[in-house]
NUDOTI-880307 format. One line per 2 residues: number of its first residue (from 1); for each residue x negated, y negated, z negated of N, C-alpha, C. Coordinates in steps of 0.2 Angstrom, whole numbers, always signed. Atoms other than C-alpha are relative to their C-alpha. Example, Ala and Ser with C-alpha at 12.3 -4.5 7.8 and 13.67 -1.06 7.14 Angstrom:
REM NUDOTI-880307
1> -4:+6:+0:-62:+22:-39:-4:-6:+0  +4:+6:+1:-68:+5:-36:+4:-5:-3
***
This chain:
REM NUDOTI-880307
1> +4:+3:-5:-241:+202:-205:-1:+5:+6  +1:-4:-6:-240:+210:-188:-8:-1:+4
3> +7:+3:-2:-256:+214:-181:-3:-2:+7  +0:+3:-6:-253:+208:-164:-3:-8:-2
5> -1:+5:+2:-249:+192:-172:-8:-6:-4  +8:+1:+2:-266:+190:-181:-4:-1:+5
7> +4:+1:-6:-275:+192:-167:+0:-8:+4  -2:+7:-2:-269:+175:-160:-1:-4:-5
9> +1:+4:+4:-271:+167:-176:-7:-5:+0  +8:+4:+0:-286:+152:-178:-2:+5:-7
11> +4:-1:+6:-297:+159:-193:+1:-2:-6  +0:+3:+4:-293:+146:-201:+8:+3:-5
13> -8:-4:+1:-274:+154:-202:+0:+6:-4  +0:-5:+7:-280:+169:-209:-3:-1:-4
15> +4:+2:+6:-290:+162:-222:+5:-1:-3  -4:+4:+4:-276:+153:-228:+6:+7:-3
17> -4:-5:+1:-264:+170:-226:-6:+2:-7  +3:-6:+5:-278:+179:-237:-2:-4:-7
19> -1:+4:+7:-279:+164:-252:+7:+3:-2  -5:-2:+3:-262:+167:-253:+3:+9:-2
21> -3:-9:+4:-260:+189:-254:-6:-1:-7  +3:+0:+5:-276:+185:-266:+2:-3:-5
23> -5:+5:+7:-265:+173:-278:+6:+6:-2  -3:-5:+6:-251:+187:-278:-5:+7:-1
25> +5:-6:+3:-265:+201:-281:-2:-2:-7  +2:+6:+6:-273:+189:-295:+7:+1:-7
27> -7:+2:+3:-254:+187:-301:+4:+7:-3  -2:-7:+2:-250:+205:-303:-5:+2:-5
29> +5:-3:+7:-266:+209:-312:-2:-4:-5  -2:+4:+8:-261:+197:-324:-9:-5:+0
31> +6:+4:+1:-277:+187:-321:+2:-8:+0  -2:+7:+0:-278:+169:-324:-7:-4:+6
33> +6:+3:-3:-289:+156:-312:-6:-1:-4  +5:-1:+3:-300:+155:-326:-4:+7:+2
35> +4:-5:+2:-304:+171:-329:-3:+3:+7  +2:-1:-6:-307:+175:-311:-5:-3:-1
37> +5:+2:-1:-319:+163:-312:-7:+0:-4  +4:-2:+4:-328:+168:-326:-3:+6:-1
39> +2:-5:-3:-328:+185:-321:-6:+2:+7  +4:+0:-7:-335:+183:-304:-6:-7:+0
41> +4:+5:+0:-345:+167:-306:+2:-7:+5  -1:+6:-6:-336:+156:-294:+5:-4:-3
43> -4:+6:+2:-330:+138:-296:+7:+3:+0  -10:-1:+0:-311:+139:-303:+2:-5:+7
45> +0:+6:-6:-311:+122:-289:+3:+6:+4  -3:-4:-7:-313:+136:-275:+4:+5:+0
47> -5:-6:-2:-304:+149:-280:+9:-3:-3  -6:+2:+0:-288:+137:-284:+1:-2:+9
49> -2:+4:-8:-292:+127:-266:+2:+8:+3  -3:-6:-5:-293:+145:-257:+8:+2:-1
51> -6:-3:+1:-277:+152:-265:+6:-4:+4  -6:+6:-1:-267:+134:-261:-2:-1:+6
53> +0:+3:-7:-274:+135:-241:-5:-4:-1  +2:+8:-2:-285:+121:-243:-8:+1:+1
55> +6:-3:+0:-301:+131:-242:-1:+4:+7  +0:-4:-7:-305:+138:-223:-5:+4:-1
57> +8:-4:-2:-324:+142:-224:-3:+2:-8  +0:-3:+4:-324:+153:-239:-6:+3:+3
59> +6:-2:-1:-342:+161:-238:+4:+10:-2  -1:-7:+0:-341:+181:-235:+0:+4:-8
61> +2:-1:+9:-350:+183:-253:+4:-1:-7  -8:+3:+3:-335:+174:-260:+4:+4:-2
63> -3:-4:+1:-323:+183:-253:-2:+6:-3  +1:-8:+4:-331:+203:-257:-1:+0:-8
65> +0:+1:+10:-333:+194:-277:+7:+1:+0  -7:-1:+2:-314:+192:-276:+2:+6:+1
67> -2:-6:+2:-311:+208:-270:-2:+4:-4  +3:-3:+5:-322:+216:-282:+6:+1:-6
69> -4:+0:+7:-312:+208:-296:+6:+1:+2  -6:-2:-1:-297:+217:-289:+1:+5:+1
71> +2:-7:-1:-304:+234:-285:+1:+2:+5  -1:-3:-6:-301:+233:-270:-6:+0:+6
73> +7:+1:-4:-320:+233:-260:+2:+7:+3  +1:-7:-6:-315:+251:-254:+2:+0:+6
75> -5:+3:-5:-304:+243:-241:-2:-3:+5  +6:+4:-5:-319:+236:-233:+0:+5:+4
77> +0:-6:-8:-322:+253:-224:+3:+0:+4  -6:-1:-5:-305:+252:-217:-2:-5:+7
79> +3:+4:-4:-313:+235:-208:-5:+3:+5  +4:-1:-4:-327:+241:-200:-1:+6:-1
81> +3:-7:+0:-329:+261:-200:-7:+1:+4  +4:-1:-3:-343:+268:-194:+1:+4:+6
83> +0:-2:-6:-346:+271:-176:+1:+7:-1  +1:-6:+1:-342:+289:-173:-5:+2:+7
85> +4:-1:-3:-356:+299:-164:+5:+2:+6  -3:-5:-6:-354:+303:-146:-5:+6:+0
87> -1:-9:-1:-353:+319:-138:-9:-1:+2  +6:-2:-4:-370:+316:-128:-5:-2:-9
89> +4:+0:+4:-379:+311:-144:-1:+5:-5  -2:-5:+4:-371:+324:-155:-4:+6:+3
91> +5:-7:-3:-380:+337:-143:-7:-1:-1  +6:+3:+2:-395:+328:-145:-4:+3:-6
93> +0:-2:+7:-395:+330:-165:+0:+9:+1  +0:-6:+3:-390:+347:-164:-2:+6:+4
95> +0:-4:-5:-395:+357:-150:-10:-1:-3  +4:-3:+3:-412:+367:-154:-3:+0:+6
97> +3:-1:-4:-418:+365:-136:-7:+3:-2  +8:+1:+4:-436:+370:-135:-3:-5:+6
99> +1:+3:-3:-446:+357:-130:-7:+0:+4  +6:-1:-7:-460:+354:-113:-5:-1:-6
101> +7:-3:+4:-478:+359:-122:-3:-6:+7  +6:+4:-1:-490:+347:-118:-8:+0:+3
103> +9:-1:-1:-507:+347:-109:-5:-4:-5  +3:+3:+3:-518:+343:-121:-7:+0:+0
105> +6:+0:+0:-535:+337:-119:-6:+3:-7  +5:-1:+6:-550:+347:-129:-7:-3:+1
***
């Protein structure tokens, strides 16, 4: 899948792309729709409707269960990394200014 192409997609479009890599993931790791289901606690229903398309609004919680039982949850980082600090902040943290002294009332 090209990632231009994605981008144009409805949601609904990538849903249905990602039931189907999840069917051959599932299918490699020799799992059956049961046992995904048993494993993870979710209806076999939904995780046959997702795999065959017919499932759009898969709940986030859903999906991270499935990729659990795939090993693949590290792959999550790749989505959203964490912001890297900017320059002006960086200074901030680590610069040992000294700072303006206070009038303090006695």
């Amino acid at each position: 899948m090209i990632k231009e192409s994605i981008n144009r997609m409805p949601v609904s479009q990538v849903v249905i792309i990602l039931g189907k890599r999840f069917k051959e993931y599932r299918l490699s790791y020799n799992l059956t729709q049961k046992e995904v289901s048993e494993q993870t606690g979710i209806n076999i229903i939904t995780i046959r409707k997702f795999e065959n398309g017919q499932l759009y609004n898969i709940t986030l919680q859903t999906f991270l269960r499935l990729l659990k039982i795939l090993d693949r949850m590290e792959y999550i980082e790749e989505l959203l990394p964490e912001i890297p600090m900017s320059a002006y902040m960086y200074d901030m943290v680590t610069s040992n200014k000294p700072r303006r002294a206070r009038n303090v009332k006695k």
